[in-house]
C-alpha positions as CSV (number, residue, x, y, z in Angstrom):
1,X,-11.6,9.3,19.1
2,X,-11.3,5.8,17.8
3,X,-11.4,3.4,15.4
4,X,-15.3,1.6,14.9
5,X,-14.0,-2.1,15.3
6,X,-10.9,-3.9,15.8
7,X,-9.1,-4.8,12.8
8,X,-6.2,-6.9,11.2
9,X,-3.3,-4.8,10.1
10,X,-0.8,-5.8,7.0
11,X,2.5,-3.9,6.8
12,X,5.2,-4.2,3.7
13,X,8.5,-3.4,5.0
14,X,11.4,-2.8,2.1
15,X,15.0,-1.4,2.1
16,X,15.9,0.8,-1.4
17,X,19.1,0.5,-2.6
18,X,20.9,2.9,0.0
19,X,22.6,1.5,3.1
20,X,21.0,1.0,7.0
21,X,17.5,2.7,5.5
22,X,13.8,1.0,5.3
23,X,10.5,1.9,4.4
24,X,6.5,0.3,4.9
25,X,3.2,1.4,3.9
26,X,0.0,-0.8,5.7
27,X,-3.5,-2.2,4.4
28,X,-6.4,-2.5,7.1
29,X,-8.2,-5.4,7.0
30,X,-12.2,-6.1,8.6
31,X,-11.4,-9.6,9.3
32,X,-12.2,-11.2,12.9
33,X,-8.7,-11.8,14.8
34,X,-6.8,-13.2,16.5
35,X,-4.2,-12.9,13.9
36,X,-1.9,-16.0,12.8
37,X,1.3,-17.3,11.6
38,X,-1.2,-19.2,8.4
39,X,-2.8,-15.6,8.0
40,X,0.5,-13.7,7.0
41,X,1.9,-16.4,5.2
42,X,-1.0,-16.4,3.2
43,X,-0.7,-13.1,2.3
44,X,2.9,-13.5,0.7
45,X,3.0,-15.2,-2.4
46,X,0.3,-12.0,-3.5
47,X,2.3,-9.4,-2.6
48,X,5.5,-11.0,-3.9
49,X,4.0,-11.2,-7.4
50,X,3.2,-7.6,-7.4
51,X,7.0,-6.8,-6.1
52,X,8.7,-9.2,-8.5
53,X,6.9,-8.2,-11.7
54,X,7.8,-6.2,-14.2
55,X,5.1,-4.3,-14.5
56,X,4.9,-3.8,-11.0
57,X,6.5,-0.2,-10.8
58,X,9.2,-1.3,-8.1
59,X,12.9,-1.8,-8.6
60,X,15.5,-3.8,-8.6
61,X,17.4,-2.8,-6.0
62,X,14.4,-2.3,-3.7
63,X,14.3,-5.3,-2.0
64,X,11.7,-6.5,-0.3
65,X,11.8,-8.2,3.3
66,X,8.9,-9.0,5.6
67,X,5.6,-8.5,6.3
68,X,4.0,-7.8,9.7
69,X,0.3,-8.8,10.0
70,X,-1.2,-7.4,13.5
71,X,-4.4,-7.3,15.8
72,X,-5.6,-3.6,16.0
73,X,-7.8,-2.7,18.4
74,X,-10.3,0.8,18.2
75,X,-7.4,2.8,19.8
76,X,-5.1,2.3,17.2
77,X,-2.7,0.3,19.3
78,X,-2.0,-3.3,19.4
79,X,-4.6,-5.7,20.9
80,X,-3.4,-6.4,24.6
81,X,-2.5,-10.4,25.0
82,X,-1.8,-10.2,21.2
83,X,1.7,-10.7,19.5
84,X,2.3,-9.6,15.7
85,X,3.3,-12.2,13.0
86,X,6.1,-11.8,10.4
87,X,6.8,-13.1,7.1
88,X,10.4,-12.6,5.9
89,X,11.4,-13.1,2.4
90,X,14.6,-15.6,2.4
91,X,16.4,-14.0,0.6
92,X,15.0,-11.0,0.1
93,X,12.8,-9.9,-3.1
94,X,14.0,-7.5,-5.9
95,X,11.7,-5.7,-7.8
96,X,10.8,-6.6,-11.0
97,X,11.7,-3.7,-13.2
98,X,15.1,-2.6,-14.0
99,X,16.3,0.6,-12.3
100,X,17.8,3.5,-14.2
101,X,17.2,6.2,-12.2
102,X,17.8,5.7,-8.3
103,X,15.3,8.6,-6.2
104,X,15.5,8.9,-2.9
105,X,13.5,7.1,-0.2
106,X,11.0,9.9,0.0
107,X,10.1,9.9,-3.5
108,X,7.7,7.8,-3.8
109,X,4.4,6.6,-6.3
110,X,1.4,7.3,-4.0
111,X,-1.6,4.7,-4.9
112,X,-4.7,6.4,-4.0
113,X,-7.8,3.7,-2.3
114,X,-10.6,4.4,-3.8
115,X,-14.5,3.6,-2.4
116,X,-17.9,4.3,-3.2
117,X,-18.1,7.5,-1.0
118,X,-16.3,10.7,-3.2
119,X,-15.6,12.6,0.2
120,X,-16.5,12.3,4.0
121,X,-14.8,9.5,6.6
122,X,-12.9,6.7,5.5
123,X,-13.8,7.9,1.5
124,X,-10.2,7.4,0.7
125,X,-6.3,6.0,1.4
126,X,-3.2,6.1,0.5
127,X,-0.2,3.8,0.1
128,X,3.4,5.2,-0.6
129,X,5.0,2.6,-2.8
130,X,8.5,2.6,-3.9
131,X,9.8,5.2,-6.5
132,X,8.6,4.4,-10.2
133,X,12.3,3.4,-11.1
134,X,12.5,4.7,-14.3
135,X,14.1,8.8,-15.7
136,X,10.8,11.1,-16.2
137,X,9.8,12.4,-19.2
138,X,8.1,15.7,-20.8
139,X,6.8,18.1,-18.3
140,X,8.8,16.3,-15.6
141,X,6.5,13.1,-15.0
142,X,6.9,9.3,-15.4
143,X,5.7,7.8,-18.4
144,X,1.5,7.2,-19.1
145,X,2.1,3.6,-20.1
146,X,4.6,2.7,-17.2
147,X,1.9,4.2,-14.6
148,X,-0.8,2.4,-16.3
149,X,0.4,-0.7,-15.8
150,X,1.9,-0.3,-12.4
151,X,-1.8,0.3,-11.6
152,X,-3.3,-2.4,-12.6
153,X,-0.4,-5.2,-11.2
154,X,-1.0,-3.2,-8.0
155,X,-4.5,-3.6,-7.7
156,X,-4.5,-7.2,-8.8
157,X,-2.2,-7.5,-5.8
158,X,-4.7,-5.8,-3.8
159,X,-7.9,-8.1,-5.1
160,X,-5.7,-11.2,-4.7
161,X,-5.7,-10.1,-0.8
162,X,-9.4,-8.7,-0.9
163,X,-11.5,-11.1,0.9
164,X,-8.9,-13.9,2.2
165,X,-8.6,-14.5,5.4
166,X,-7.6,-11.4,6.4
167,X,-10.8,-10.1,5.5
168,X,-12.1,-7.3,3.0
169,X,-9.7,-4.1,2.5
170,X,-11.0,-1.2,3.9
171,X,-10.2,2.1,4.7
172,X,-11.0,2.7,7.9
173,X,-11.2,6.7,9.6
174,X,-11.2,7.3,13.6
175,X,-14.0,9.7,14.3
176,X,-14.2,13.4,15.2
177,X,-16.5,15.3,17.0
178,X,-19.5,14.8,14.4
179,X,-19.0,11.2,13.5
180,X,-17.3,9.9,17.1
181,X,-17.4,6.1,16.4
182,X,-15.7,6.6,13.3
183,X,-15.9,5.1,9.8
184,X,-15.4,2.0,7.8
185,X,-15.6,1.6,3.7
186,X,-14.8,-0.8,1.4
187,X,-12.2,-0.5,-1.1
188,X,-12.8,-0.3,-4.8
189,X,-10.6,0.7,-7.0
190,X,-7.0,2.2,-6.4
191,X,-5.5,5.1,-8.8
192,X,-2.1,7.0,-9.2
193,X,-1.3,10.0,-10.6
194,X,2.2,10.1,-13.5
195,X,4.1,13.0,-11.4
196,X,6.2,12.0,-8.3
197,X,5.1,12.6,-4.8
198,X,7.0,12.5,-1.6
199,X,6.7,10.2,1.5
200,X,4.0,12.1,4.0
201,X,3.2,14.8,1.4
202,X,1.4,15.0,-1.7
203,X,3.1,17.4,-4.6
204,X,1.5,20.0,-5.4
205,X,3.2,22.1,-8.2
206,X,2.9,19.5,-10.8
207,X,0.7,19.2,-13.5
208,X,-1.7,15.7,-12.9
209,X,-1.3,14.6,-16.6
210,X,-2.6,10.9,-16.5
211,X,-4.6,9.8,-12.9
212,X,-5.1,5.9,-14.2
213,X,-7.3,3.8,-12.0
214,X,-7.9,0.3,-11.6
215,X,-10.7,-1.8,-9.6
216,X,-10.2,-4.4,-6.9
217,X,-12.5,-7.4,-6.7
């Protein structure tokens, strides 16, 4: 099955503080192609904001160092006759928040993509972001008012790339046998939960105390 349309494709790429170890998370774009050099570097001053603030949720010695902006065709692969365009942060950028607990790299704080649609193709996304860098409290969660606001500088990150010239953030699904040509939604709003996941795999044995959302414009 495939994707409906071709589509731009923005990748974060950061190291945590441990040694010879990286990490991304991608946004899909509906924007018309070919992807540029202009487009990415466009797209850097918004998501360098979000890194470097301190309200941002990321750490200080998570670094971040490039991002990859791509042609994506309905296979999922790259566009044949197409290159991919990098930004790299010179030097790299530390997070804004100080760090005084260091997780591993598959801890992470998922941000749920919200649309319209409550269930179904292309209803929702994820993006696993850095570790909130700070010790949990109560019940073994981060803190309500750190998550709230890590929410919000996210999604202004994510409404300050909404509509450029990559095009509107979607969520896009590939489609099965009852939908084949696959699904495309706009994003709305993104959300997070106060407990800790892990890269790849939602936690399940935690109490969801606080899910905090946000919208993008």
């Amino acid at each position: 099955m495939a994707y409906p349309e071709p589509h731009n494709y923005l990748t974060v790429h950061w190291e945590p503080g441990t040694v010879d170890e990286t990490a991304q998370f991608g946004l899909r774009f509906d924007g018309p192609g070919p992807v540029s050099q202009t487009m990415v570097d466009d797209a850097a001053a918004a998501v360098q904001t979000w890194w470097a603030s301190a309200t941002g949720g990321v750490g200080n010695e998570t670094t971040l160092k490039f991002l990859r902006l791509a042609r994506i065709g309905t296979n999922g692969q790259y566009v044949p006759g197409t290159q991919s365009w990098d930004h790299n942060y010179a030097p790299a950028i530390a997070g804004g928040m100080t760090t005084s607990v260091g997780y591993p790299t598959q801890v992470s704080l998922v941000y749920s993509l919200r649309t319209a649609l409550m269930h179904g193709l292309a209803h929702a996304g994820r993006v696993y972001a850095p570790p909130f860098p700070q010790a949990l409290v109560a019940q073994k969660v981060w803190s309500t008012s750190g998550i709230s606001s890590a929410v919000n500088t996210f999604a202004a990150m994510l409404s300050a790339l909404n509509g450029s010239s990559l095009g509107n953030l979607v969520i896009y699904s590939k489609g099965n046998a009852a939908f084949p040509s696959g699904a495309k939604v706009q994003v709305t709003a993104v959300r997070a939960d106060t407990r800790p996941d892990v890269q790849r795999r939602r936690a399940k044995n935690l109490a969801r105390l606080l899910s905090v959302q946000s919208n993008v414009t």
